[in-house]
PALOPA-824774 format. One line per 10 residues: number of its first residue (from 1); for each residue y, x, z of C-alpha. Coordinates in steps of 0.2 Angstrom, whole numbers, m for minus. Each point is the difference from the previous one (the first is absolute). Layout:
BEGIN
NUM = Y/X/Z ~ ...
This chain:
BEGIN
1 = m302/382/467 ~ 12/m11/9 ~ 9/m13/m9 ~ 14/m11/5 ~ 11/m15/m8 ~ 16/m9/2 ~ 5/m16/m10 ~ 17/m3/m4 ~ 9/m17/m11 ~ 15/m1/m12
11 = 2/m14/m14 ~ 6/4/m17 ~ m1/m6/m18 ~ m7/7/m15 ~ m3/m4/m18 ~ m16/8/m10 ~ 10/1/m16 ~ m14/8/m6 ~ m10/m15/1 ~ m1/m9/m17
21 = 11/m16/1 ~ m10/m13/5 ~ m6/9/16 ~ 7/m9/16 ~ 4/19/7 ~ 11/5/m14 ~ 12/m12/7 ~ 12/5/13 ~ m8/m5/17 ~ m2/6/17
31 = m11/7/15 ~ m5/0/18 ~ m4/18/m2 ~ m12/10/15 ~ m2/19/0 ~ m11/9/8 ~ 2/17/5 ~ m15/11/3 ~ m2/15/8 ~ m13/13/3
41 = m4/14/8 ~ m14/14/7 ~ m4/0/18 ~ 7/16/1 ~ 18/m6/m8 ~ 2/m14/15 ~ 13/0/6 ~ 1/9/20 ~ 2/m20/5 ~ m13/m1/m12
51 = 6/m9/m13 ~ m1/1/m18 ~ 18/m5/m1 ~ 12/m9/13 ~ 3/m18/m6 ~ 20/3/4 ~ m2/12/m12 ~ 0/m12/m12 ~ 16/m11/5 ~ 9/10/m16
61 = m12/m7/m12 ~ 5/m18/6 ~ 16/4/m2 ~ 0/10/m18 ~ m10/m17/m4 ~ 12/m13/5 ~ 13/9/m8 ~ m9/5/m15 ~ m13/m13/m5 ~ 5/m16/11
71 = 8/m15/m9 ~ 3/8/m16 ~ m5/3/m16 ~ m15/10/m2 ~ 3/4/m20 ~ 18/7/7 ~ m7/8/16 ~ m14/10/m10 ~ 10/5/m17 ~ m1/m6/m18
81 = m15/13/m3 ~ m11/m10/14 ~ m11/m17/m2 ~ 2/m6/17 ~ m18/m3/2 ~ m8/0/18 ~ m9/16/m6 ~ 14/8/m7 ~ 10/m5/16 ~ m14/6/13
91 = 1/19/m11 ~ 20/m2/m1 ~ m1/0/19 ~ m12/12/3 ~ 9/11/m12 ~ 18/m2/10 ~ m9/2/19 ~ m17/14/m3 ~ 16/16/6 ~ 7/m9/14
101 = m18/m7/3 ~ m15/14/m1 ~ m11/m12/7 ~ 2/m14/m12 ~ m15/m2/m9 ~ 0/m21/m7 ~ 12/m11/m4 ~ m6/m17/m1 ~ 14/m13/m8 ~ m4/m19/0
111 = 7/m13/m10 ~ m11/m16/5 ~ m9/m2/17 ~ m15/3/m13 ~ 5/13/m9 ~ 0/18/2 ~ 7/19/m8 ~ m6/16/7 ~ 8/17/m4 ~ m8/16/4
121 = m1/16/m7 ~ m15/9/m8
């Protein structure tokens, strides 16, 4: 299995409101975000260039995340029915890109240079 990845950046806020009240994350506040695209695939998918998946082909997820997620309100962004959570996010964005993405099989959402949410199925 071949595996590649592409990190991407966009800043947002957030509040947990399902956090109890004293909890620092149930106030609004806000994030350096990083995604991380990963994609797979069999020797026998590659790519006749021999790749798993053209890194242009990814200049429309930038672009559906600078207009979507970037400087704004991830509560807004994600719908009234979604905790903005970096899990919740990392599925929310798998969910949106798995069709126009067959090889997408992580996404990885960090909030702190320390911290770390990984989506995948199964």
């Amino acid at each position: 299995m071949f595996t590649i990845t592409k990190e991407f950046h966009f800043s947002a806020s957030h509040v947990l409101d399902r956090l109890p009240s004293w909890h620092p994350c149930a106030r609004m506040h806000g994030h350096n975000y990083v995604v991380v695209l990963e994609l797979s695939a069999r020797a026998d998918q590659l790519s006749a260039t021999g790749f798993v998946r053209d890194y242009r082909d990814l200049d429309d997820f930038k672009k559906w995340l600078d207009d979507t997620l970037d400087h704004r309100h991830l509560n807004d962004a994600l719908g009234p029915d979604l905790p903005p959570s970096a899990e919740l996010l990392a599925k929310w964005i798998f969910d949106m890109w798995r069709d126009r993405i067959p090889e997408l099989t992580t996404v990885s959402v960090s909030e702190t240079p320390k911290t770390w949410a990984h989506y995948r199925p199964g």
